[in-house]
C-alpha positions as a Markdown table, in Angstrom:
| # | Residue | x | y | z |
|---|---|---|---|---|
| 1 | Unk | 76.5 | 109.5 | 89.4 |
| 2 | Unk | 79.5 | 110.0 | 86.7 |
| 3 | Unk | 82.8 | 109.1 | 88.5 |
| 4 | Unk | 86.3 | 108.7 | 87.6 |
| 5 | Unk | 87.8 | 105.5 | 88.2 |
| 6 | Unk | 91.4 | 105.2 | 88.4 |
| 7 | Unk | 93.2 | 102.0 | 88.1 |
| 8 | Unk | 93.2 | 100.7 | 91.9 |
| 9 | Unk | 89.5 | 99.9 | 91.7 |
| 10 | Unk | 89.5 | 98.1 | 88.2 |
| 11 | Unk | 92.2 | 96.3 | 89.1 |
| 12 | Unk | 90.7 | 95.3 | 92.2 |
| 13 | Unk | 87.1 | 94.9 | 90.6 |
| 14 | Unk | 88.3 | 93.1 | 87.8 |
| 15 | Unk | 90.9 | 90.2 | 89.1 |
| 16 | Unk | 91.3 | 89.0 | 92.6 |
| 17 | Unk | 92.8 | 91.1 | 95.0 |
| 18 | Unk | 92.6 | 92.2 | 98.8 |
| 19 | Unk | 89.9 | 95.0 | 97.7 |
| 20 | Unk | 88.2 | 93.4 | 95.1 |
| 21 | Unk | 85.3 | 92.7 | 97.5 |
| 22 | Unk | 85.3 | 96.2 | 98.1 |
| 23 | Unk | 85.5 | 97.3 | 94.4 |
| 24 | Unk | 83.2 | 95.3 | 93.0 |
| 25 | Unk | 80.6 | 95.2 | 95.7 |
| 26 | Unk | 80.8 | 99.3 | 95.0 |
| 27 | Unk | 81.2 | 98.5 | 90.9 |
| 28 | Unk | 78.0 | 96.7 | 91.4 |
| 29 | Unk | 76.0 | 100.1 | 91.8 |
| 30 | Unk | 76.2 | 101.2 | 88.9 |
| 31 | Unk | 78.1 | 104.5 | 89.0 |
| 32 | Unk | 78.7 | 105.5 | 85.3 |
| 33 | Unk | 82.5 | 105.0 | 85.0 |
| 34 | Unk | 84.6 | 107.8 | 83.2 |
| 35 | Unk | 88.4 | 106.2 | 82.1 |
| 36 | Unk | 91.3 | 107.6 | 80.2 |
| 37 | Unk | 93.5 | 106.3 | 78.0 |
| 38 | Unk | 96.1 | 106.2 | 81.1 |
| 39 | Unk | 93.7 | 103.8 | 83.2 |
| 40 | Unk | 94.3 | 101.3 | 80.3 |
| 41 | Unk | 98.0 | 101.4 | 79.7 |
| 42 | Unk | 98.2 | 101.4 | 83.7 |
| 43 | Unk | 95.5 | 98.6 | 84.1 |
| 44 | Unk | 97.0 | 96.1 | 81.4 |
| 45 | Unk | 100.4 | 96.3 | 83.1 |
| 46 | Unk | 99.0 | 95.8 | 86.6 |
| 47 | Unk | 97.3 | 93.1 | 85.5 |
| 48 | Unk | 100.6 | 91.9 | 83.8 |
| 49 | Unk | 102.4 | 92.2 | 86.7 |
| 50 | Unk | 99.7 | 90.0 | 88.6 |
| 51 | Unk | 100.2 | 87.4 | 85.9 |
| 52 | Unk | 104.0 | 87.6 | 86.5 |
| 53 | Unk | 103.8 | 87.0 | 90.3 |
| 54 | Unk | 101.8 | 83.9 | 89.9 |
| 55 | Unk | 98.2 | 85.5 | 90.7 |
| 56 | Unk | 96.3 | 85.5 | 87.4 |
| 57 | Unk | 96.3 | 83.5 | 85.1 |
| 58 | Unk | 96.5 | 83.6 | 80.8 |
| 59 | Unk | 92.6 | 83.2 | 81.4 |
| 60 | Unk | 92.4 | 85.7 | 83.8 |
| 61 | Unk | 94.5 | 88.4 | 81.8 |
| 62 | Unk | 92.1 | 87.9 | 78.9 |
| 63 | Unk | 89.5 | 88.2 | 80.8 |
| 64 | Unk | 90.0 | 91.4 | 82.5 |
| 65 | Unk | 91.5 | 92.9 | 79.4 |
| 66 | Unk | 88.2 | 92.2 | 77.5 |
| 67 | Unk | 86.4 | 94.1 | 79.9 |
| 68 | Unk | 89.0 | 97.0 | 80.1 |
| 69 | Unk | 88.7 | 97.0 | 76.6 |
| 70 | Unk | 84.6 | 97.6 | 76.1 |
| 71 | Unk | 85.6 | 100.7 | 78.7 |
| 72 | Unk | 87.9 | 101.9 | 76.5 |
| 73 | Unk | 85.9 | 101.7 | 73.5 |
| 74 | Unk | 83.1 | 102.8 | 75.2 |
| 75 | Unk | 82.1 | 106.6 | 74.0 |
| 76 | Unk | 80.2 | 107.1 | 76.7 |
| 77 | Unk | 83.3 | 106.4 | 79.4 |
| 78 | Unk | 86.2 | 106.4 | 77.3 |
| 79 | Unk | 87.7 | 110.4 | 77.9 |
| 80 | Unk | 91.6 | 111.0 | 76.3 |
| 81 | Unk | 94.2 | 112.1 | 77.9 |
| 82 | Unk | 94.8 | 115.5 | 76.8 |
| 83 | Unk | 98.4 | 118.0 | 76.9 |
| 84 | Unk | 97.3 | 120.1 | 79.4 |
| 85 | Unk | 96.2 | 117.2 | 81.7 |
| 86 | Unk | 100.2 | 116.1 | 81.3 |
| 87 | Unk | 100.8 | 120.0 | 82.9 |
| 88 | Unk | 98.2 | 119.6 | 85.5 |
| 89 | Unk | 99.6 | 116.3 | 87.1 |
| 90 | Unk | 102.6 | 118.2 | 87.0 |
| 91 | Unk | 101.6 | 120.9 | 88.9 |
| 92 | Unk | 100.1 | 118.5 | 91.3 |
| 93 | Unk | 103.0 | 116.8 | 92.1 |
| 94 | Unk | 105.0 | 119.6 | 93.2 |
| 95 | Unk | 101.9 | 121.2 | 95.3 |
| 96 | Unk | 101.7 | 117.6 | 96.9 |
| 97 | Unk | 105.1 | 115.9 | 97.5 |
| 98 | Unk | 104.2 | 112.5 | 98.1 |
| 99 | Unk | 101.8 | 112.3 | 95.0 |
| 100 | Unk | 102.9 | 109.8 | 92.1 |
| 101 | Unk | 103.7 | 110.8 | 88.4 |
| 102 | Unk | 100.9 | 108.4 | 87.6 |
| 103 | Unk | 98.4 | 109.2 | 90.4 |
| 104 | Unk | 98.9 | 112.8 | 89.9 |
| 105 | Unk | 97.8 | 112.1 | 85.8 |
| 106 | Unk | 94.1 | 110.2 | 87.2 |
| 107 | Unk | 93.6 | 112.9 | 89.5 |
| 108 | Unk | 94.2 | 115.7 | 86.7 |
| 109 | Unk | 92.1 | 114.1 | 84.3 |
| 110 | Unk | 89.1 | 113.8 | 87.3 |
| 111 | Unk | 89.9 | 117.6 | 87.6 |
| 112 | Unk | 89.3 | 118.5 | 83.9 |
| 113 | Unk | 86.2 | 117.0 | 84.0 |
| 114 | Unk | 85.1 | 118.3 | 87.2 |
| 115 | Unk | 83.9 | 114.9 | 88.4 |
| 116 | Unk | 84.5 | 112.8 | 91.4 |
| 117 | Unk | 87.0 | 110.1 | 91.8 |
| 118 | Unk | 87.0 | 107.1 | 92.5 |
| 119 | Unk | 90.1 | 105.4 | 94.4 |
| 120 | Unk | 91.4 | 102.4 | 96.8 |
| 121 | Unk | 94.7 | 104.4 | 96.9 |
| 122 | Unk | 95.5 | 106.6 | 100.2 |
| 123 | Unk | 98.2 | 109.4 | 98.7 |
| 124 | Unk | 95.7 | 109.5 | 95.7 |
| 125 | Unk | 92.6 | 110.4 | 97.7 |
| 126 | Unk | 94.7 | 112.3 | 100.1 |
| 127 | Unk | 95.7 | 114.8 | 97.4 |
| 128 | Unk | 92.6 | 114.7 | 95.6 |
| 129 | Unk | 90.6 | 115.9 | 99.0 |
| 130 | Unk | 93.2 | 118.4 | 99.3 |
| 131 | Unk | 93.0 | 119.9 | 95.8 |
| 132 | Unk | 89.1 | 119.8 | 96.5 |
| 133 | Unk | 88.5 | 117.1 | 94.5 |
| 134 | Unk | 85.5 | 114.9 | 95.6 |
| 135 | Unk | 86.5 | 111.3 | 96.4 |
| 136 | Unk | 84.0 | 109.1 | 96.2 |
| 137 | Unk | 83.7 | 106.6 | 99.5 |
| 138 | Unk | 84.1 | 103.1 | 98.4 |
């Protein structure tokens, strides 16, 4: 299955975390993982902001980063942010209130490519079910 990940579950998968049990045990099954340009600008300054509360260390940073990075550079996973995805998480965030800037961007980008996403975030996976975007069940 082709999935879009957004941030929450790298994060989670990729440095320790409440859910990284969760994410990884789910990241273990081998979905093939679509990721914008987004995901990494939001993933490097989560896992910057882990560093600066005293949860990961320089080691840690460079090691989730490397990983991030072969997603990124990865043809197969790697899908751009585009203008009209900029629009979309727009539109989203006035049809659903509570929705995030930055959530809203992840779940336009899933949209565009009409696959499911992937999430540990409850607003995100609220909206996405109610814009009838699969969620996947992690």
């Amino acid at each position: 299955m082709t999935v879009y990940v957004d941030t929450s579950v790298l994060v989670a998968g990729f440095t320790l975390d409440a859910q990284t049990e969760r994410a990884s045990a789910w990241l273990r099954t081998g979905p093939a993982l679509l990721v914008s340009s987004w995901t990494g600008a939001e993933f490097s300054a989560a896992v910057r902001r882990k560093a600066l509360r005293g949860e990961l260390d320089g080691d840690g940073v460079a090691a989730a980063e490397r990983i991030m990075e072969r997603l990124l550079r990865d043809p197969a996973a790697f899908r751009p942010v585009v203008p009209a995805d900029i629009d979309e998480a727009r539109a989203l965030v006035c049809g659903y209130p509570p929705l995030r800037a930055p959530d809203a961007l992840h779940l336009a980008v899933a949209r565009r490519l009409a696959v499911p996403l992937a999430t540990l975030d409850g607003g995100l996976r609220k909206a996405a079910l109610a814009s009838a975007t699969e969620v996947v069940d992690l």
